[in-house]
One Martini backbone bead per residue (centre of mass of N, CA, C, O) as a GRO file, in nm:
protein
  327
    1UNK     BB    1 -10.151  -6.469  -7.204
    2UNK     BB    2  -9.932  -6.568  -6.951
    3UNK     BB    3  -9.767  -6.787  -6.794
    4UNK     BB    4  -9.891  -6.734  -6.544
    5UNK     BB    5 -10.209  -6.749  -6.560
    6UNK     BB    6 -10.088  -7.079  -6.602
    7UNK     BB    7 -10.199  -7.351  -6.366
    8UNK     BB    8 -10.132  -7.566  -6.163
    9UNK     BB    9 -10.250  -7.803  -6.030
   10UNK     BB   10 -10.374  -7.875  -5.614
   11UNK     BB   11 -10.388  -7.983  -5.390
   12UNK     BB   12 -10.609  -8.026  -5.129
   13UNK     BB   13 -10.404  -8.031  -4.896
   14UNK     BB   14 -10.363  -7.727  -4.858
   15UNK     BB   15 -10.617  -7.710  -4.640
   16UNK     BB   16 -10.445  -7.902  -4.412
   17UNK     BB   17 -10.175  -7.751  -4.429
   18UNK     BB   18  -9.959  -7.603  -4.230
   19UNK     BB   19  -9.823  -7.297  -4.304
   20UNK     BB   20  -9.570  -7.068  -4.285
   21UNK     BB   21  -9.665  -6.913  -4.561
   22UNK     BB   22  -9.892  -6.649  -4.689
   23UNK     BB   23  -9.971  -6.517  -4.967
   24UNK     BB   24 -10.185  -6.201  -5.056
   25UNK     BB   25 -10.123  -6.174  -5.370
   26UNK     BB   26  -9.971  -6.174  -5.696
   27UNK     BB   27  -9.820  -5.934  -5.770
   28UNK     BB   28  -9.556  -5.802  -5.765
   29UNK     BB   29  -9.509  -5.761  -5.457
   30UNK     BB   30  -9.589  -6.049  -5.378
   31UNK     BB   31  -9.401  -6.229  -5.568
   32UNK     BB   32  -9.129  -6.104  -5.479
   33UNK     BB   33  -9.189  -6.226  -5.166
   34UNK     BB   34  -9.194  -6.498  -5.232
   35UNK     BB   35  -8.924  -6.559  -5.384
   36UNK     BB   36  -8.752  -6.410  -5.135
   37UNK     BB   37  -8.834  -6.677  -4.922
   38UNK     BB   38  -8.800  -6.910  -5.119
   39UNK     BB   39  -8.481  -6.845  -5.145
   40UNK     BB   40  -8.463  -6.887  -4.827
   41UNK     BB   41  -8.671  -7.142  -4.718
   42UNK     BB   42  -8.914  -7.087  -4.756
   43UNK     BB   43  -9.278  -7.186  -4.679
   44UNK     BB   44  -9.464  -7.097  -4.966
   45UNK     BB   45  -9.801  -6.963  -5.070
   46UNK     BB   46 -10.014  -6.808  -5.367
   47UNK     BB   47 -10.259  -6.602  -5.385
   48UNK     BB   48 -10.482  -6.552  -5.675
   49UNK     BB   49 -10.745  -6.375  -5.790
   50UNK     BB   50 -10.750  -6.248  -6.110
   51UNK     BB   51 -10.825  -5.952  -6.106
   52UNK     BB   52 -10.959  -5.700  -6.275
   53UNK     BB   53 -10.726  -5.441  -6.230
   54UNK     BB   54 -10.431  -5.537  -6.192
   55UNK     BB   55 -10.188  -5.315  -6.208
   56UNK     BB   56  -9.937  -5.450  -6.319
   57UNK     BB   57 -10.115  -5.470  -6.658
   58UNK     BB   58 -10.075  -5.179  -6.663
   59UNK     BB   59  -9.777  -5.070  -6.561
   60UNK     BB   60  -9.494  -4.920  -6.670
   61UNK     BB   61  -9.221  -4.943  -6.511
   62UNK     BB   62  -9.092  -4.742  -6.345
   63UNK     BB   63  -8.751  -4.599  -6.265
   64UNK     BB   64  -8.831  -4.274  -6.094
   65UNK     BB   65  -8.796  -4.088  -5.825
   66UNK     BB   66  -8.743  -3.774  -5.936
   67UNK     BB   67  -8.994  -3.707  -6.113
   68UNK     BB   68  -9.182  -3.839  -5.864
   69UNK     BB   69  -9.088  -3.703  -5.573
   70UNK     BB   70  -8.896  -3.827  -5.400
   71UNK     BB   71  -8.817  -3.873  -5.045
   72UNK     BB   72  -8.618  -3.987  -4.818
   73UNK     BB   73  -8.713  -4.286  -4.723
   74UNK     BB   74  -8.833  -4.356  -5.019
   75UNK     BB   75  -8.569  -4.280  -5.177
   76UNK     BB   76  -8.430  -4.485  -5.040
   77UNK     BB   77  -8.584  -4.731  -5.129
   78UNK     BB   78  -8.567  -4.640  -5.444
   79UNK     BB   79  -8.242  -4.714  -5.458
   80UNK     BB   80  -8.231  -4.987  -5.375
   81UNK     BB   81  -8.417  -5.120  -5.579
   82UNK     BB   82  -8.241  -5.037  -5.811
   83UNK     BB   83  -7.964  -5.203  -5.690
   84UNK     BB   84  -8.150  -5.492  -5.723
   85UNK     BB   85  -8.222  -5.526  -6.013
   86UNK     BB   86  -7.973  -5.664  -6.205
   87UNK     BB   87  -7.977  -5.911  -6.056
   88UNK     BB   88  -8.287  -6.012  -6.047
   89UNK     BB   89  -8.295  -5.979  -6.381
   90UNK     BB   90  -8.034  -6.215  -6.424
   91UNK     BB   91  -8.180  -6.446  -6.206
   92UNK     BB   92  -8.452  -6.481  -6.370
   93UNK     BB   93  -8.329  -6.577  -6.620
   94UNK     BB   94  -8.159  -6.785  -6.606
   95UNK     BB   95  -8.392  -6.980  -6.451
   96UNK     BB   96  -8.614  -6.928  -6.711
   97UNK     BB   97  -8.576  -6.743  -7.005
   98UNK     BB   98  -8.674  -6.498  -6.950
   99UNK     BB   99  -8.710  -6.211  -7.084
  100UNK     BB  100  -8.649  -5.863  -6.927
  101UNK     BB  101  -8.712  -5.557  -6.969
  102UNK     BB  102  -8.412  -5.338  -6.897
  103UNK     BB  103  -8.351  -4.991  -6.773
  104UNK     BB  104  -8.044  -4.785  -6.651
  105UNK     BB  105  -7.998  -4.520  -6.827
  106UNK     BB  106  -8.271  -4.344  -6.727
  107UNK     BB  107  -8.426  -3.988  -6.724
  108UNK     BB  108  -8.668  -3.704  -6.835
  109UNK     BB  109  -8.745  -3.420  -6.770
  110UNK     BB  110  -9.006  -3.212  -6.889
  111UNK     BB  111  -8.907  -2.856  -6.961
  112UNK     BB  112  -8.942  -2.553  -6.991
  113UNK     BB  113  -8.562  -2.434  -6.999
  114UNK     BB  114  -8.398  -2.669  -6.939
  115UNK     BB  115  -8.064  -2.762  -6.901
  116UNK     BB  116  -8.140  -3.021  -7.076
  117UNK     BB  117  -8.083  -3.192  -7.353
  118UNK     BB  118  -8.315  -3.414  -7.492
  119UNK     BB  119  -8.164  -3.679  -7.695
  120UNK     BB  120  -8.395  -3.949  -7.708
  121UNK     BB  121  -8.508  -3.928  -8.006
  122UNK     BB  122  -8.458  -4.018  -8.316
  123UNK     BB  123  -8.752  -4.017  -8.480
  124UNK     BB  124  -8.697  -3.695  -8.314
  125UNK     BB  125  -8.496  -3.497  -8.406
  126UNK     BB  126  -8.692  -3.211  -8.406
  127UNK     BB  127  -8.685  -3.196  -8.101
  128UNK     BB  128  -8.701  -2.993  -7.864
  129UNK     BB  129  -8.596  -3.123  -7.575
  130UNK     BB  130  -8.618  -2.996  -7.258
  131UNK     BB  131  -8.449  -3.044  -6.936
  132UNK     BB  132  -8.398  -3.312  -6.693
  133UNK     BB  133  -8.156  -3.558  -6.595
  134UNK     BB  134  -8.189  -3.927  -6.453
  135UNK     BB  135  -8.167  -4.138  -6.298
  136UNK     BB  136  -8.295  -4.468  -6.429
  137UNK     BB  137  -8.575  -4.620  -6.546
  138UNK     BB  138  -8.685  -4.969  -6.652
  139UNK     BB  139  -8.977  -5.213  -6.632
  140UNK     BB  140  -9.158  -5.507  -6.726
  141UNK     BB  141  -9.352  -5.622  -6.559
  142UNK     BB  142  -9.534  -5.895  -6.696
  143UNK     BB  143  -9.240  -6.022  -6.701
  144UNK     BB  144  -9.139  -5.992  -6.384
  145UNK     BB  145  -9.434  -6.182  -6.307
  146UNK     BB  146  -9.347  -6.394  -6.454
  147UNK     BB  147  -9.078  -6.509  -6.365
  148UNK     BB  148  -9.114  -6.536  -6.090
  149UNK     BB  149  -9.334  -6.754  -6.087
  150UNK     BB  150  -9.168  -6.961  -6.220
  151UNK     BB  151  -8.920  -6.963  -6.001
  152UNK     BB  152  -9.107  -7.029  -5.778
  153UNK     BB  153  -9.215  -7.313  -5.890
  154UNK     BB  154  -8.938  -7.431  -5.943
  155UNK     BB  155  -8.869  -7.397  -5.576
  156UNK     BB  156  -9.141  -7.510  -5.443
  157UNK     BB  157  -9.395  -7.301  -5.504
  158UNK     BB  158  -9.736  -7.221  -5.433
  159UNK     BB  159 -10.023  -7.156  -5.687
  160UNK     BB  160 -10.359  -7.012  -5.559
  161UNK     BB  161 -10.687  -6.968  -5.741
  162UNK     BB  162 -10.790  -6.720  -5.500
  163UNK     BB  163 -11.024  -6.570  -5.278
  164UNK     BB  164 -10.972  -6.358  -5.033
  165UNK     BB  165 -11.225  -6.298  -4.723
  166UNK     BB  166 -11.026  -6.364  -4.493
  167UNK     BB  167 -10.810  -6.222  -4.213
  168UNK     BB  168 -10.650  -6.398  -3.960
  169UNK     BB  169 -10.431  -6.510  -3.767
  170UNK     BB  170 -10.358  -6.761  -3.906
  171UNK     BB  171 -10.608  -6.692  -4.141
  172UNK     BB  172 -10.758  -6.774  -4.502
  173UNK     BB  173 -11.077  -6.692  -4.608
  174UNK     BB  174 -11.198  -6.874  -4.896
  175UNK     BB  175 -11.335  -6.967  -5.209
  176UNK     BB  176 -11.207  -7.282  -5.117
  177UNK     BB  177 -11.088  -7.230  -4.839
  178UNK     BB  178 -10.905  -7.288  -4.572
  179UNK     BB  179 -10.596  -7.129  -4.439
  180UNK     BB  180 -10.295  -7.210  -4.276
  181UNK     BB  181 -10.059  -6.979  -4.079
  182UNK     BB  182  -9.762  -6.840  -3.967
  183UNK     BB  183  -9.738  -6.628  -4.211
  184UNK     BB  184  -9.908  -6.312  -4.331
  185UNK     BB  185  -9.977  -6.154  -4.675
  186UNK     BB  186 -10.069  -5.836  -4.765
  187UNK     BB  187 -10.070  -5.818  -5.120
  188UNK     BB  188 -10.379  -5.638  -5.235
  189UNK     BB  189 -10.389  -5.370  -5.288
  190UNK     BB  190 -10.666  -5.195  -5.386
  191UNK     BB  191 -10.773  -5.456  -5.214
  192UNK     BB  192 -10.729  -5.393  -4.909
  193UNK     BB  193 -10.982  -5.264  -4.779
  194UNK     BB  194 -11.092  -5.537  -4.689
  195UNK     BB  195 -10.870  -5.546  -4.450
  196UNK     BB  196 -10.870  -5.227  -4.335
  197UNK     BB  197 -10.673  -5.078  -4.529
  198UNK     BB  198 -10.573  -4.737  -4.615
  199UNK     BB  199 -10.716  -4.782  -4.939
  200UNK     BB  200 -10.749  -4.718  -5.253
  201UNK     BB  201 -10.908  -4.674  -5.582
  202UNK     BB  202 -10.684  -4.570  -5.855
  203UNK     BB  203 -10.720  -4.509  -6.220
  204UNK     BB  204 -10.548  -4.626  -6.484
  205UNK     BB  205 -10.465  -4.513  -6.794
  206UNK     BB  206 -10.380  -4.643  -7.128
  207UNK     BB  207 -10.134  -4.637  -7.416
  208UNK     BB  208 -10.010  -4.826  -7.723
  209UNK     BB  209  -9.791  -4.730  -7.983
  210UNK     BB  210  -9.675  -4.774  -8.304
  211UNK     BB  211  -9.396  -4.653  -8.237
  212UNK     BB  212  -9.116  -4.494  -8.197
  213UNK     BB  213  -8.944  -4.472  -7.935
  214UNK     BB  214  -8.750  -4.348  -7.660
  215UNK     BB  215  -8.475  -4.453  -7.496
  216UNK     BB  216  -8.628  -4.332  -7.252
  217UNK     BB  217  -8.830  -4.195  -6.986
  218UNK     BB  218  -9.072  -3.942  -6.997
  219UNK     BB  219  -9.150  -3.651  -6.813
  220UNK     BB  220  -9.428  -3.458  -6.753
  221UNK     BB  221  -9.632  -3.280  -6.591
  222UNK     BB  222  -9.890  -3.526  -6.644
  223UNK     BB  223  -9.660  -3.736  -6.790
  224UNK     BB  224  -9.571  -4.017  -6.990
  225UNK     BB  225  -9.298  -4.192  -7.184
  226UNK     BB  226  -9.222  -4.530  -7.303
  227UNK     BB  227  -9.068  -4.795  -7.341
  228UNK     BB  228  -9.288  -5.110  -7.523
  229UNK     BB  229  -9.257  -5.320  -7.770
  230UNK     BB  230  -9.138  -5.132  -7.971
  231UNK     BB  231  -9.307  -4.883  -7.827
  232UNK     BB  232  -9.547  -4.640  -7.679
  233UNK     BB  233  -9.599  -4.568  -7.366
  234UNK     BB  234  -9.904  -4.395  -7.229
  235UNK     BB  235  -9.931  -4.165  -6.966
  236UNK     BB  236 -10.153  -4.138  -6.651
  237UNK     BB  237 -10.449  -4.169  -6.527
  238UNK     BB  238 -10.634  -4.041  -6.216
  239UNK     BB  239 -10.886  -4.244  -6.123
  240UNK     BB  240 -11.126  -4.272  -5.879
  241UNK     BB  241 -11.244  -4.572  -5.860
  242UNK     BB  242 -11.400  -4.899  -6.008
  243UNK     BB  243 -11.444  -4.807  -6.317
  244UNK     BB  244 -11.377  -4.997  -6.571
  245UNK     BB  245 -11.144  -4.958  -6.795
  246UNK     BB  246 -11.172  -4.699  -7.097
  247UNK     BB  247 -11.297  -4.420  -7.158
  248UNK     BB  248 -11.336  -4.151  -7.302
  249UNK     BB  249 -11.208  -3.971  -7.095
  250UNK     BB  250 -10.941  -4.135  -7.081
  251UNK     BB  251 -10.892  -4.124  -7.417
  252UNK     BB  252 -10.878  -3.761  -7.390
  253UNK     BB  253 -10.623  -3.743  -7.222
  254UNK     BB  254 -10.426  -3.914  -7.380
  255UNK     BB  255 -10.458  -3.741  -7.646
  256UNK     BB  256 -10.386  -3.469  -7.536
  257UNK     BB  257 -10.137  -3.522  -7.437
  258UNK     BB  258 -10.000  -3.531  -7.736
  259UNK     BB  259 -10.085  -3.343  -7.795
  260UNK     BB  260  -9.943  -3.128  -7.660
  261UNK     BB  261  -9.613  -3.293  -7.681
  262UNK     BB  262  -9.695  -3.456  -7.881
  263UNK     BB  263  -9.818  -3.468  -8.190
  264UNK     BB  264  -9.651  -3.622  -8.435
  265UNK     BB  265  -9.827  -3.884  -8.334
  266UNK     BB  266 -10.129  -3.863  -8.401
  267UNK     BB  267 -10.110  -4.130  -8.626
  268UNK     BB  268 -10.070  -4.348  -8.419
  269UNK     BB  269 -10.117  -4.633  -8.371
  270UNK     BB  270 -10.374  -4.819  -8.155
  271UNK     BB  271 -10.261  -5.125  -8.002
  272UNK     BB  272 -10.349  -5.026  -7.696
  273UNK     BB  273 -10.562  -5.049  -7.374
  274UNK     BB  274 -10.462  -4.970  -7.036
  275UNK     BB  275 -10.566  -5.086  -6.700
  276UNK     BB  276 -10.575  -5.005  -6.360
  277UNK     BB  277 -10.520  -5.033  -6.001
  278UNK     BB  278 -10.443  -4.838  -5.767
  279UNK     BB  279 -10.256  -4.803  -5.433
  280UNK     BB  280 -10.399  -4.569  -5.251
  281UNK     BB  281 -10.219  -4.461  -4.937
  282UNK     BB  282 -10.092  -4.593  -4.695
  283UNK     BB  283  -9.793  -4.691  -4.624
  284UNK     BB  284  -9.768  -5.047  -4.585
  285UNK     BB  285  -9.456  -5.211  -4.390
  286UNK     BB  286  -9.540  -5.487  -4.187
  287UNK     BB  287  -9.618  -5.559  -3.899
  288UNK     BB  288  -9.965  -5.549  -3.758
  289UNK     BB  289  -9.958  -5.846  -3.652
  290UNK     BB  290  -9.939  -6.144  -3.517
  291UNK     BB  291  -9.817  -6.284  -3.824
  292UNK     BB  292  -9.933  -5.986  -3.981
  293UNK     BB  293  -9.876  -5.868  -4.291
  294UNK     BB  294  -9.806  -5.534  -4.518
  295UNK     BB  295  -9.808  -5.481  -4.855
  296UNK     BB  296  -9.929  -5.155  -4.910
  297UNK     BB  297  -9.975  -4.857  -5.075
  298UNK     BB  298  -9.778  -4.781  -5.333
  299UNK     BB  299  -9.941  -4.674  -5.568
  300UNK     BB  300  -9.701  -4.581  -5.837
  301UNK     BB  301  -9.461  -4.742  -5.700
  302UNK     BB  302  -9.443  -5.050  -5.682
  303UNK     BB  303  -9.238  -5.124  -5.853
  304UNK     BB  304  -8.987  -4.967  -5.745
  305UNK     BB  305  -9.027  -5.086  -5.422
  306UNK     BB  306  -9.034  -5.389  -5.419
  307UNK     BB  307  -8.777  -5.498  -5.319
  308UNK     BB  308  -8.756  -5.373  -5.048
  309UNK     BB  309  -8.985  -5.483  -4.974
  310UNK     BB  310  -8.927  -5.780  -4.968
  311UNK     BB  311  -8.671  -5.695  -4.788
  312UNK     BB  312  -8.866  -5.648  -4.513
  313UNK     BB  313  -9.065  -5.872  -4.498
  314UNK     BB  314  -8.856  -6.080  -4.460
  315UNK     BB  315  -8.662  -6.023  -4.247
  316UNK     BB  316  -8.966  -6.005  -4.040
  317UNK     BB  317  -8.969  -6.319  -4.059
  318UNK     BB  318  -8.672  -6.430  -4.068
  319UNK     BB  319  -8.443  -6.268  -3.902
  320UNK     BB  320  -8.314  -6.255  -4.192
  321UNK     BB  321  -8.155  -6.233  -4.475
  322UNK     BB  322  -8.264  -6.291  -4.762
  323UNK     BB  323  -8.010  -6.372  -4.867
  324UNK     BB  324  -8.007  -6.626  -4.682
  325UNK     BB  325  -8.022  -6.923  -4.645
  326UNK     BB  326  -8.174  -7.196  -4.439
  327UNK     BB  327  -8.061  -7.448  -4.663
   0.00000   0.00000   0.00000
């Protein structure tokens, strides 16, 4: 549990009281939309409801558009939110004195005849890893959900432990009572479809292991292997649907992975097992209907596009630069 978790009481007023902002979901999307509205003066509350299998617990928090094939549009998006990483996640540590660990060395796609030998690896220098060097890092997504949710309430933005069950323009009817807000934003992931939104739930699987990881992340054909807490986080699959957990399938497919391309690990202790629900099909990020916006649908690339994203959805409420305070 970090300290994200652990929320301070609520008064009841916040039932009866017309809020500016209301942020339905918690996760990093959701997260920065509140903290870069309250960093701008906007009256804002945010809404978590705890669920098992919240995509952030479980994501690599990977910042790499050009192995993930990212183009266009999207790609534009996700050199933004590299470019607005290093502020943000100096002014998150200064504000709140969490380390969020952060890295923008680099990443290197692995294929065989690779124009680049990937020499990123001193524990395994005896690996000839060739492939392809590109611009990126990464990011800790749980440390900088935790800094975030931190700084939002030390700037007096308030969170509350409830499940919005419906959402009408102006009205989020949860399980502790409704609230009123001038702007709601739906930032809620894998479960957006429950409020009409065309997202469905992909089940990622990882593992953590306890060896010591490559200076950089590496994406293979079908995985990836980054630092992670000392160790090195390897993932992930993708299946379709709600099932819960880690099953032996997920964990067979873990294994075949590192058999496959890093062998030498086979013995490496298997530290954790981490899972969440990715919110895979249209990406929506804009007003839907009249004070009422989504921001979901991000797939895979959630932590990549969360800044873009909150400068666009701040934006769209504030009709100027969230980076201007207006108090």
């Amino acid at each position: 549990m970090t300290q994200a978790d652990v929320l301070p009481s609520i008064s009841l007023e916040v039932f009866s009281h017309h809020h500016e902002v209301i942020i339905v979901g918690g996760g990093i999307i959701g997260s920065l939309i509140a903290y870069t509205l309250r960093r701008a003066g906007a009256e804002v509350i945010m809404l978590d409801a705890g669920f098992e299998g919240e995509a952030t617990r479980a994501s690599a928090g990977m910042l790499a558009p050009y192995p993930e094939g990212l183009a266009g549009e999207l790609l534009e998006w996700a050199e933004e939110s590299i470019a607005l990483y290093p502020a943000l996640v100096a002014e998150l540590q200064e504000q709140t004195g969490i380390a969020v660990p952060f890295s923008l060395e680099g990443t290197g796609l692995v294929m065989p005849g690779g124009e680049d030998h990937l020499s990123v690896w001193p524990s395994l220098a005896s690996l000839n890893l060739r492939g392809r060097s590109y611009p990126g890092g990464y990011v800790h997504p749980l440390r900088l959900k935790e800094a975030l949710w931190q700084a939002f309430q030390r700037m007096g933005g308030l969170v509350l432990r409830a499940e919005a069950l419906l959402v009408t323009p102006g009205r989020v009817e949860t399980d502790r009572g409704a609230l009123l807000g001038s702007h709601i934003v739906l930032a809620t992931g894998a479960w957006s479809g429950r409020f009409g939104l065309g997202v469905q739930p992909v089940k990622g699987e990882a593992m953590w292991l306890e060896t010591a990881p490559p200076t950089i992340p590496l994406f293979f054909e079908e995985g990836y292997l980054l630092p992670r807490d000392g160790g090195l986080y390897v993932g992930a699959t993708q299946r379709e649907g709600w099932r819960p957990g880690v099953d032996l399938i997920g964990l067979q497919w873990l294994i075949s992975f590192v058999h496959n391309h890093v062998p030498h690990l086979e013995t490496a202790p298997i530290g954790a097992l981490l899972w969440g629900y990715r919110p895979m099909g249209t990406l929506q990020v804009g007003e839907i209907a009249s004070g009422l916006y989504a921001a979901t649908g991000h797939g895979r690339n959630g932590v990549l596009l969360a800044p873009a994203t909150a400068q666009r959805i701040a934006r769209s409420i504030l009709g100027v630069s969230p980076r201007r305070s207006r108090g």
